[in-house]
C-alpha positions as CSV (number, residue, x, y, z in Angstrom):
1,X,0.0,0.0,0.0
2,X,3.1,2.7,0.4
3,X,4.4,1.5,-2.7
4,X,1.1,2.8,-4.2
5,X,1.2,5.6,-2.2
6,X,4.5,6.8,-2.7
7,X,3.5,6.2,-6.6
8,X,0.3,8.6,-7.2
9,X,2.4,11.3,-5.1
10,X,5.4,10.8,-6.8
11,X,2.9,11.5,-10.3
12,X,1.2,14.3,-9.0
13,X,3.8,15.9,-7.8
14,X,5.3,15.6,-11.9
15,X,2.3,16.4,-13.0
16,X,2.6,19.4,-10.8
17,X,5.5,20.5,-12.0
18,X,5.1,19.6,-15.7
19,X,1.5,22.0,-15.1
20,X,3.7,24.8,-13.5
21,X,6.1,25.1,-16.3
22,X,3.7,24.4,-18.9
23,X,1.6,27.0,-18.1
24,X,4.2,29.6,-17.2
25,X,5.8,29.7,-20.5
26,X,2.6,29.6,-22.4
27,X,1.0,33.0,-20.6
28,X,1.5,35.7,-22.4
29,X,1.5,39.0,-20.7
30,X,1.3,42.1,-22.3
31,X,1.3,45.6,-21.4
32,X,-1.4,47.9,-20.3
33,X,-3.0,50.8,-22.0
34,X,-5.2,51.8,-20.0
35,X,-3.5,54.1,-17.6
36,X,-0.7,55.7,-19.9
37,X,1.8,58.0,-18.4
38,X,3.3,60.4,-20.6
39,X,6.3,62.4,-21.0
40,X,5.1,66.0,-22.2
41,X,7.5,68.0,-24.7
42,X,7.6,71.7,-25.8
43,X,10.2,73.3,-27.7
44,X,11.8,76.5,-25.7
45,X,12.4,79.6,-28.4
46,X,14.9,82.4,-27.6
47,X,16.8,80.6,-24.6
48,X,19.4,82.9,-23.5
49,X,23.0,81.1,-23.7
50,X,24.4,80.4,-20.1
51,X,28.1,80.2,-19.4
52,X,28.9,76.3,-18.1
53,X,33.2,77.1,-18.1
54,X,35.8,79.1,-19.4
55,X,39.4,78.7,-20.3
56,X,41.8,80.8,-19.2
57,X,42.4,84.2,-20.8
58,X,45.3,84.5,-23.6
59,X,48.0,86.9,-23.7
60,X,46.1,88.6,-26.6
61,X,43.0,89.5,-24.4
62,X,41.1,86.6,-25.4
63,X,39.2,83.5,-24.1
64,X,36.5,80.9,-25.2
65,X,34.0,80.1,-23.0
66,X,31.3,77.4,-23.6
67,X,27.7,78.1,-22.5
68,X,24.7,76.2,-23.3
69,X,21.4,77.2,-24.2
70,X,17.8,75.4,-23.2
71,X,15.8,74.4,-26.6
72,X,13.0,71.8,-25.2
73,X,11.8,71.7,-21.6
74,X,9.1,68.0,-20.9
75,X,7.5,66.9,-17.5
76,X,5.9,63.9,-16.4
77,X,2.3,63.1,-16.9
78,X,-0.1,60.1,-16.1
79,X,-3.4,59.3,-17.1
80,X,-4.3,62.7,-18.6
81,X,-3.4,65.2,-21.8
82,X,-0.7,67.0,-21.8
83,X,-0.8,70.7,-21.1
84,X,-1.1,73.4,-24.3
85,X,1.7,73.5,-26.4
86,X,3.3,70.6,-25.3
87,X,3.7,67.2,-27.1
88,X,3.1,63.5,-26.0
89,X,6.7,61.7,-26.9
90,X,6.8,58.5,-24.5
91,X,4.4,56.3,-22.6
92,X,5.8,54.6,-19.5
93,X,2.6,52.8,-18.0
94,X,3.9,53.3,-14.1
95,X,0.7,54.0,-12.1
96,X,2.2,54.3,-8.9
97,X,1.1,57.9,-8.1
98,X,-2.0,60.2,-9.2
99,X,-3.3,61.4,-12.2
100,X,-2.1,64.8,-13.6
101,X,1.8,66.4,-13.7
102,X,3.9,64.9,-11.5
103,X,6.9,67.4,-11.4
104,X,8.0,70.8,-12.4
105,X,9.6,71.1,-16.0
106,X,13.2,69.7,-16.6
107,X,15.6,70.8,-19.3
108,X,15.5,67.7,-22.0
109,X,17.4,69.0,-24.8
110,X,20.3,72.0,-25.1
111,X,22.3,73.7,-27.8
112,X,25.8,74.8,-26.9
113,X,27.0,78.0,-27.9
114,X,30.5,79.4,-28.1
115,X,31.1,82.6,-27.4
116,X,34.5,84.1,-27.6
117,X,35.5,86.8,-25.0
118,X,37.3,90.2,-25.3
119,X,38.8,92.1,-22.4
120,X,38.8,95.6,-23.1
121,X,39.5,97.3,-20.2
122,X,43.8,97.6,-19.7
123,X,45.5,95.7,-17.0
124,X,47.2,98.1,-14.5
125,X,49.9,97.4,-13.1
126,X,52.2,99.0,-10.4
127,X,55.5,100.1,-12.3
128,X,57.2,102.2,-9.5
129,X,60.2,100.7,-7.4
């Protein structure tokens, strides 16, 4: 009678297993739509360049200094429409938090700009001895 015993649990726990696996590479899971999160775009005209670092000034009265300007600014969304002038560019599907912006506009994109320096005003120096 253990013999028997042992046998059906030693076939249902196969079966078991053989069902677990069987079944677990045979759902398909896809991704929701329902609740979309959004990453909101607008392009940013006339950005004023900001100075990021400068080299050090030449013997001619030069020096090149890089700045960077801001041309698109995005923010988070979820589950709603972007705000005017801004454009839908990602969907995430994360609906941990509430509906509506979720944060402040961030800088997304930038332009550099070069800008080369001139110091016009003399150097004055202390010649007596």
């Amino acid at each position: 009678m253990k013999k028997i015993l042992l046998a059906v649990l030693a076939l249902v726990l196969v079966w078991s297993a053989a069902s677990y696996f069987y079944m677990s590479k045979n759902v398909w899971l896809s991704t929701v739509e329902a609740n979309p999160d959004y990453i909101c775009k607008k392009a940013v005209v006339d950005s004023p360049c900001e100075v990021e670092t400068c080299d050090a000034w030449k013997t001619d009265g030069t020096r090149n200094c890089n700045w960077k300007k801001t041309t698109e600014v995005s923010y988070y969304l979820i589950r709603t429409e972007c705000e005017a002038w801004y454009t839908k560019v990602s969907n995430w599907w994360n609906v941990w938090w509430a509906s509506g912006r979720q944060a402040w506009n961030y800088v997304s994109w930038t332009q550099s700009c070069t800008v080369v320096e001139i110091d016009n005003v003399p150097p004055v120096w202390d010649i007596s001895e």
